[in-house]
C-alpha positions in Angstrom: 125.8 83.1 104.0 122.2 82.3 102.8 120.1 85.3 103.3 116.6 86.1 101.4 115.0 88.9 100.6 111.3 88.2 99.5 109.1 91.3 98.0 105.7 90.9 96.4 103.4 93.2 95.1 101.2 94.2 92.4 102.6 96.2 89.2 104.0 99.3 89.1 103.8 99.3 92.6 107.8 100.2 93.3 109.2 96.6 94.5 111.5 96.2 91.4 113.6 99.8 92.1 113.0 98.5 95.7 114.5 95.3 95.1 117.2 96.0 92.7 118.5 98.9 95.6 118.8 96.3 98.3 120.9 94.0 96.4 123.2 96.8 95.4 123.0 97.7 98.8 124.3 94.5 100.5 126.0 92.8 97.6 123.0 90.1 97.6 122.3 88.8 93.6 118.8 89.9 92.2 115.8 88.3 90.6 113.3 89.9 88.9 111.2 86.5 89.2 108.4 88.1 86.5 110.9 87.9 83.9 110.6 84.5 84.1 107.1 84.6 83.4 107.5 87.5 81.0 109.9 85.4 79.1 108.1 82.6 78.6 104.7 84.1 78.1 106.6 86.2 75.1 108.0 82.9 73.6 104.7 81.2 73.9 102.6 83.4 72.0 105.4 83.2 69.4 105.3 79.8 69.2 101.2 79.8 69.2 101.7 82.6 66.7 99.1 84.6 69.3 97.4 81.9 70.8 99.1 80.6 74.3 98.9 76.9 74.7 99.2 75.5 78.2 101.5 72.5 77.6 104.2 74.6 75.0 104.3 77.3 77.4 105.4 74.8 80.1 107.9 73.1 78.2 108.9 76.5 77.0 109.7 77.6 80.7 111.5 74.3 81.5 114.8 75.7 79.1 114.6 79.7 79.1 118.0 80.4 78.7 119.9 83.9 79.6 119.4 85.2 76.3 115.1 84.7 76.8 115.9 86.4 79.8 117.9 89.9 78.7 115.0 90.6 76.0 114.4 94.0 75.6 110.7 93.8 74.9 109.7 92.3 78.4 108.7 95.1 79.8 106.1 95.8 77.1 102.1 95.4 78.3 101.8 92.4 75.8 104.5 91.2 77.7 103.0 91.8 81.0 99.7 90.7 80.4 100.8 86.8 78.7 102.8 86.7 82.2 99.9 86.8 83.8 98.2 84.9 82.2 100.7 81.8 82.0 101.5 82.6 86.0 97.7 80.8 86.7 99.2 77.9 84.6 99.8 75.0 87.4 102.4 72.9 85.0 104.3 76.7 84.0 104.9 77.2 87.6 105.7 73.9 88.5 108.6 74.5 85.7 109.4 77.4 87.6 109.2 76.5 90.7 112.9 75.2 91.6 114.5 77.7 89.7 113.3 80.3 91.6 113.8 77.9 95.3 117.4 77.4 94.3 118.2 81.1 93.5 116.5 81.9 97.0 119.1 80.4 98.8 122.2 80.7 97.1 125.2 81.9 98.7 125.9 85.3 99.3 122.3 86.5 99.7 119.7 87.0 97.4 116.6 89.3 96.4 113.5 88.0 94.7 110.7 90.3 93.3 107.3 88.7 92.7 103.9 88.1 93.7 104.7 84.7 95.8 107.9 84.8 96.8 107.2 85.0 100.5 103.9 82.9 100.3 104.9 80.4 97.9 108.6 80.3 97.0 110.5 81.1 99.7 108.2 81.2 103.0 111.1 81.1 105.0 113.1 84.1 103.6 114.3 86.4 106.6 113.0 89.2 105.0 109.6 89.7 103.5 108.3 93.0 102.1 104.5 93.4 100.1 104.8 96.6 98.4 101.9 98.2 97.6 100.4 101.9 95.8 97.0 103.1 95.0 95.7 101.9 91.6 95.8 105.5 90.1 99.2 106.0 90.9 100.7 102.7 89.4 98.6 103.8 86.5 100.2 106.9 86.2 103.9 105.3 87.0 103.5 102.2 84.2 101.4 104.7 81.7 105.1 106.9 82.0 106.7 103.8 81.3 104.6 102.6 78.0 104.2 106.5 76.3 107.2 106.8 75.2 106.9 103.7 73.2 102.8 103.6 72.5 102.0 107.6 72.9 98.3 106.8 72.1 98.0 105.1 75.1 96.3 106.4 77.7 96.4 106.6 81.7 92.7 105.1 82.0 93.5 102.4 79.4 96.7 100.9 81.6 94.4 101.5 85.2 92.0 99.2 83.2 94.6 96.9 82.1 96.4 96.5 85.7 93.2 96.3 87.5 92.3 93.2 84.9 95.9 91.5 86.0 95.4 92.0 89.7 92.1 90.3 89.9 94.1 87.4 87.7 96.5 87.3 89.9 95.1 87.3 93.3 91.9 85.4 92.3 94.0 82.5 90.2 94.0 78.8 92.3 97.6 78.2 92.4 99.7 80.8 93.9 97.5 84.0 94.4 99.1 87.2 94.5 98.9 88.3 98.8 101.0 89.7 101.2 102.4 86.8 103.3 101.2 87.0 107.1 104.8 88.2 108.2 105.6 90.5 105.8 106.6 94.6 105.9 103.3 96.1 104.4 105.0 99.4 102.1 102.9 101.5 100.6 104.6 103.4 98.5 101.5 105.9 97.1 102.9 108.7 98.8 106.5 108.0 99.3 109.6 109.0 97.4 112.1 106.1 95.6 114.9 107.7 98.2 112.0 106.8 101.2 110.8 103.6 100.3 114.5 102.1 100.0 114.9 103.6 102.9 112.4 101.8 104.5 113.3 98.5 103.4 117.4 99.0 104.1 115.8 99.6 107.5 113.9 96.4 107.6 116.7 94.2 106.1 119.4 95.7 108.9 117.2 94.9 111.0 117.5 91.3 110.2 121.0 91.0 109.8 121.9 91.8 113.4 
């Protein structure tokens, strides 16, 4: 059975716990497609020694390997913020690009988390969810994420910092980060882990039948 599962959505917004509860859920594999990204934006300012160079960081993505992939410092702001930044790349993508197709539709089902899955990726996936939050409460959610590792960071410097990657990412050419015109809007501001999965089991069943 080939059955996708496309959520998008900005930061911090919920879509990875979201994601990562559906495939448990219904035994589909999971992607977390910004690790991708992550990984090769970390490798590339490596490389560049701080300094990310367009044609490197495309090669670079062309052989990420597991290993690049099961890094423990991707979830780190540097981290997040080369992603970006290498996402608006057109040739980085490209390199991408049928990685992420093929994984869509693999056997068994599959989950994608991103910011283009259902625009760009995977368009026809049967299920396609933009999760969304207000900007002070992804703040609050990655800030809780980054103190434990950077305690002198503060809750107004990481708003700052996700507002600065959102208007990258839905302002950049290739790909910009939107909800596709079929897809579940879910904001999750408001709602608890437990309500939000709940929300998208519901939406996923509904599919199946």
């Amino acid at each position: 059975m080939r059955f996708t599962v496309a959520i998008d959505g900005p930061a911090a917004a919920g879509k990875g716990t979201i994601s990562k509860a559906l495939a448990v859920k219904f035994g589909f594999a999971y992607l977390d497609t910004g690790s991708l990204y992550r990984a090769t934006g970390v490798k590339a300012l490596e490389v560049g020694r701080g300094v990310i160079d367009p044609a490197v960081a495309a090669q670079l993505a062309g052989n990420l390997s597991q290993t690049d992939l099961d890094r423990t410092d991707l979830r780190t702001d540097v981290a997040g913020q080369a992603a970006s930044k290498i996402a608006a790349m057109p040739d980085v993508r490209a390199a991408l690009l049928e990685f992420q197709k093929n994984y869509a539709r693999r056997d068994g089902g599959a989950v994608l988390d991103g910011r283009d899955i259902g625009t760009v990726i995977c368009p026809e996936a049967e299920v396609k969810i933009y999760v969304t939050a207000s900007d002070e409460i992804r703040a609050k959610r990655r800030h809780k994420e980054l103190a434990q590792a950077k305690p002198e960071l503060t809750v107004a410097q990481v708003l700052n910092d996700l507002r600065a990657r959102d208007d990258r990412d839905a302002a950049r050419d290739i790909a910009p980060m939107r909800p596709a015109d079929d897809a579940l809007l879910l904001d999750t501001t408001e709602l608890s882990i437990e309500e939000a999965v709940r929300q998208a089991i519901i939406a996923v069943q509904a599919h199946l039948k």
